[in-house]
Backbone as CSV, one residue per row, in Angstrom:
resi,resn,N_x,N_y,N_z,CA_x,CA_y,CA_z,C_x,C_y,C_z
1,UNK,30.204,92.210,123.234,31.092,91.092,123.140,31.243,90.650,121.695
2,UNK,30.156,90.866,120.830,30.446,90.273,119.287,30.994,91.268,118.580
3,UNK,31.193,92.584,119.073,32.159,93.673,118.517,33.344,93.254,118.969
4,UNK,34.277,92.540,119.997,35.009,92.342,120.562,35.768,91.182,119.684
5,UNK,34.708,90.249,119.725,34.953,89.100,118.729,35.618,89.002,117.459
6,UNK,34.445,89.881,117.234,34.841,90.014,115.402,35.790,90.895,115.091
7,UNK,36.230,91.801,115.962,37.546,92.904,115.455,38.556,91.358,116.066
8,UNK,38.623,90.968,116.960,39.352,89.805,117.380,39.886,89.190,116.087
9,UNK,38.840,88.658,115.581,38.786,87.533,113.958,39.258,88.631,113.395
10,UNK,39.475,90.179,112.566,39.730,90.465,111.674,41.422,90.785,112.090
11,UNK,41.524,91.079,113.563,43.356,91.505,113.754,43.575,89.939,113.297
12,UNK,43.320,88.804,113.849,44.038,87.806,113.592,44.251,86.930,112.254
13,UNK,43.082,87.718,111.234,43.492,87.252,109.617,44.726,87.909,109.060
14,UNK,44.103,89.820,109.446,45.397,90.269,109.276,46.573,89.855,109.198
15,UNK,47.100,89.769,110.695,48.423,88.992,111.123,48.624,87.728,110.477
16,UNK,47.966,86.687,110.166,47.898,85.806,109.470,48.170,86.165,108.502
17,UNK,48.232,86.844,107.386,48.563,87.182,106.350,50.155,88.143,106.251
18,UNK,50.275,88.943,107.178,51.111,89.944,107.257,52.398,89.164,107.441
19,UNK,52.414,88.571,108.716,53.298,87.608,109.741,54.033,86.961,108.367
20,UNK,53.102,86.019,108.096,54.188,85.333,106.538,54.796,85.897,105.575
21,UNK,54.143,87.113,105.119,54.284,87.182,104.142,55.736,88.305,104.309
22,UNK,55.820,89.180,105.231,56.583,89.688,105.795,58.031,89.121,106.320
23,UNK,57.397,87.709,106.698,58.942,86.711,106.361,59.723,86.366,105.269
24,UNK,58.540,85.767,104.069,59.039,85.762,102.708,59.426,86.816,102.326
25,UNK,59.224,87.926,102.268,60.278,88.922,101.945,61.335,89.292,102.703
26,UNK,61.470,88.974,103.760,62.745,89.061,104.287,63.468,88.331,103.899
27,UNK,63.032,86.229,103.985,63.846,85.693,103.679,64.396,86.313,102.345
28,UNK,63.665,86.447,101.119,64.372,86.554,99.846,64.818,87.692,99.671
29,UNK,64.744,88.617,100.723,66.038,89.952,100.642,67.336,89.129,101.382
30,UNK,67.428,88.086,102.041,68.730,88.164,102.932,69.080,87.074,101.569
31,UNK,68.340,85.932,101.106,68.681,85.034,100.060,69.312,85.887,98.786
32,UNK,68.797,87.217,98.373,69.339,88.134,97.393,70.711,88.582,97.642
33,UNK,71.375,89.133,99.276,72.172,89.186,99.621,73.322,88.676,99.622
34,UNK,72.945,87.373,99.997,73.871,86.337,100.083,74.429,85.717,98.631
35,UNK,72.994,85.572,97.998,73.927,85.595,96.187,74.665,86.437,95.697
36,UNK,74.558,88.071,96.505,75.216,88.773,95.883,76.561,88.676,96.531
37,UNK,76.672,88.101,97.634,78.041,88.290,98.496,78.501,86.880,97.369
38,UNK,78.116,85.806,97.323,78.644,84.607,96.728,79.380,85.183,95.006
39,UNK,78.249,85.817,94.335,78.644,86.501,92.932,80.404,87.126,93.245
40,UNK,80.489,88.239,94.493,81.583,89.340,94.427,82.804,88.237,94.845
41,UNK,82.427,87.231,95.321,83.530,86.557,95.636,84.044,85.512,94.772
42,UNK,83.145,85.174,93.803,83.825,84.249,93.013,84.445,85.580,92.077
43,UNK,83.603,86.360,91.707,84.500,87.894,90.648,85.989,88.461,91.357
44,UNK,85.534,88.647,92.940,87.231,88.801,93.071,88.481,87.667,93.235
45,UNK,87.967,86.263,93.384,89.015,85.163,92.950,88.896,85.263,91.105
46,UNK,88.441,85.244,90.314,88.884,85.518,88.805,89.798,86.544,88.693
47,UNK,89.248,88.300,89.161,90.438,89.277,89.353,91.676,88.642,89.980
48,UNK,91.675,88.148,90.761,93.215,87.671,91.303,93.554,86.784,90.666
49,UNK,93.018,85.766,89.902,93.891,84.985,88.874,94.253,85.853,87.618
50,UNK,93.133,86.351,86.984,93.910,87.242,86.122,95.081,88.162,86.329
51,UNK,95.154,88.820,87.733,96.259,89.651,88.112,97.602,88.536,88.347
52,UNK,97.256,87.514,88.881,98.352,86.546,88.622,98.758,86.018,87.208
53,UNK,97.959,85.817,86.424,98.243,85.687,85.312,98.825,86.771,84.503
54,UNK,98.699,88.034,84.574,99.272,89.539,83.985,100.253,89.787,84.840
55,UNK,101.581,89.158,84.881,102.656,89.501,85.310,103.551,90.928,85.261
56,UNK,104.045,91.691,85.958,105.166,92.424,85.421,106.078,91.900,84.757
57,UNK,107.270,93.001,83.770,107.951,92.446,83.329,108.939,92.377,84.472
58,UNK,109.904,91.551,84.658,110.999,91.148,85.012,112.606,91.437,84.298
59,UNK,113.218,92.134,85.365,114.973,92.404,84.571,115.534,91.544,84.284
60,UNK,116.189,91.207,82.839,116.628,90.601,82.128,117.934,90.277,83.339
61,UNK,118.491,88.637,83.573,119.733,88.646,84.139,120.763,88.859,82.984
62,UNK,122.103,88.917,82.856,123.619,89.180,81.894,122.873,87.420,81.604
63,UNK,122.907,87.654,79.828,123.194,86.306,79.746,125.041,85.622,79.183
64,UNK,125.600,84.487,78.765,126.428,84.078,78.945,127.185,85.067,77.603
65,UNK,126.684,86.121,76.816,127.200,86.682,75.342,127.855,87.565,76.113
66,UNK,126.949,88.435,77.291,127.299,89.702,77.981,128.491,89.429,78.321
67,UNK,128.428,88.500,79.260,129.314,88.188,80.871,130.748,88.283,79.733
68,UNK,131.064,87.658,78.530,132.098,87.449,78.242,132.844,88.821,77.166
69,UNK,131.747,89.972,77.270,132.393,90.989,76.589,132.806,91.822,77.802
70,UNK,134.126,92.483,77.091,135.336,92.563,77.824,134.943,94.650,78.369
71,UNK,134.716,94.872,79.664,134.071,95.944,79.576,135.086,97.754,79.861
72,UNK,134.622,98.310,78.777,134.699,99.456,78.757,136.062,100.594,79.508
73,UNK,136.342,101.070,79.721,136.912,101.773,80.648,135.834,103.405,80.532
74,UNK,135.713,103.523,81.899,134.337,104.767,81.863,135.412,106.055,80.885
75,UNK,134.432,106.664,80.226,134.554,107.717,79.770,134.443,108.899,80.415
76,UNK,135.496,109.826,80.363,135.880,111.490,80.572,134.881,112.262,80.869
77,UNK,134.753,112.842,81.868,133.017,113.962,81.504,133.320,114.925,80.868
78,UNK,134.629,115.468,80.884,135.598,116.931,80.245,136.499,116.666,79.159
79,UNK,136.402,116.590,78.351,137.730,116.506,77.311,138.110,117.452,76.860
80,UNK,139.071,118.501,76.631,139.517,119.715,76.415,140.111,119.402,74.613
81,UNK,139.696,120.023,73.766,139.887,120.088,72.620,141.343,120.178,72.336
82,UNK,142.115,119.823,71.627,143.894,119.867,71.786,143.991,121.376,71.290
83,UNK,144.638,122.364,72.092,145.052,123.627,71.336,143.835,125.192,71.890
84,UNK,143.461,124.351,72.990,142.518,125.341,73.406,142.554,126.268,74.824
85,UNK,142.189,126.737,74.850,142.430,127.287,76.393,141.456,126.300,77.174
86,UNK,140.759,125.076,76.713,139.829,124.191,78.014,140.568,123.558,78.921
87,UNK,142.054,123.644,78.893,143.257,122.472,79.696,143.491,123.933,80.761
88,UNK,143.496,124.835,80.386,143.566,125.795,81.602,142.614,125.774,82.262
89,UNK,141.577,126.016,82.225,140.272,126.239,82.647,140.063,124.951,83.786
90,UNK,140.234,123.657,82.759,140.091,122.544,83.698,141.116,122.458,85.024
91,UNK,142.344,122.564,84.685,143.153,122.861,85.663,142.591,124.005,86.670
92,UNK,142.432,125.037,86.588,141.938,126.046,87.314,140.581,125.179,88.312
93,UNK,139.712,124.964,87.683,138.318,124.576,88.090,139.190,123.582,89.358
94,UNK,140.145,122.648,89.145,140.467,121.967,90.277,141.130,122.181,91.588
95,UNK,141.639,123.703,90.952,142.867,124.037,91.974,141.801,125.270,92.604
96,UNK,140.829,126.040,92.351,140.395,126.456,93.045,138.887,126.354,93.799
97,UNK,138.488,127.246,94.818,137.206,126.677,95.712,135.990,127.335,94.839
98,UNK,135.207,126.511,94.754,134.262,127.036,94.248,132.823,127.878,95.200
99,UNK,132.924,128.973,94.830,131.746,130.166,95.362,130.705,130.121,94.643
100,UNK,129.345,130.248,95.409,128.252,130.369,94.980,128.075,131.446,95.200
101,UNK,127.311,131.642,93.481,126.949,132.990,92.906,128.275,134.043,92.387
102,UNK,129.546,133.579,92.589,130.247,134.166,91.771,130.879,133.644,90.397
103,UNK,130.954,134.156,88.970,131.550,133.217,88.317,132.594,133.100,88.365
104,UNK,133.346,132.513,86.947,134.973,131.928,87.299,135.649,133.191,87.636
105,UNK,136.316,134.014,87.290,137.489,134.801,88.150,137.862,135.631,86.833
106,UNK,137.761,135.351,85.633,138.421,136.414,84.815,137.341,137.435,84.457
């Protein structure tokens, strides 16, 4: 019975010791955690103000100088040199169908 006893008394210092101390480290792993979740969240509200603050640029609207210049008439994609055979050619190119993989005809 005093073998019984005394292993009795030594499991229950054990545990006495283990039991707590085994809590305190838990608590201050989940307390480590939680600062670290608190840290990433104030770092990703700064990233999002800075990303709000670093705008794209934005397209310029016509301001009132534009709107009042008088615009353009589009330009020619073909202009045939005066005196050349390009006024035939262009004519041709319109009047006939165009084939793939053959060239023009002469």
């Amino acid at each position: 019975m005093a073998k019984h006893f005394t292993f009795m008394i030594a499991c229950a210092a054990v545990l006495s010791t283990v039991i707590p101390g085994a809590a305190g480290y838990f608590s201050a792993r989940m307390e480590a955690v939680e600062s670290a979740e608190r840290r990433v969240a104030m770092m990703e509200a700064r990233l999002a103000n800075k990303i709000e603050m670093v705008s794209l640029p934005r397209p310029c609207s016509p301001g009132p100088a534009t709107r009042l210049k008088a615009k353009r008439p589009p330009s020619r994609a073909f202009v045939p040199a005066p005196g050349t055979d390009g006024e035939r050619h262009a004519r041709r190119d319109q009047s006939e169908p165009i084939t793939p993989g053959v060239a023009g005809g002469d």
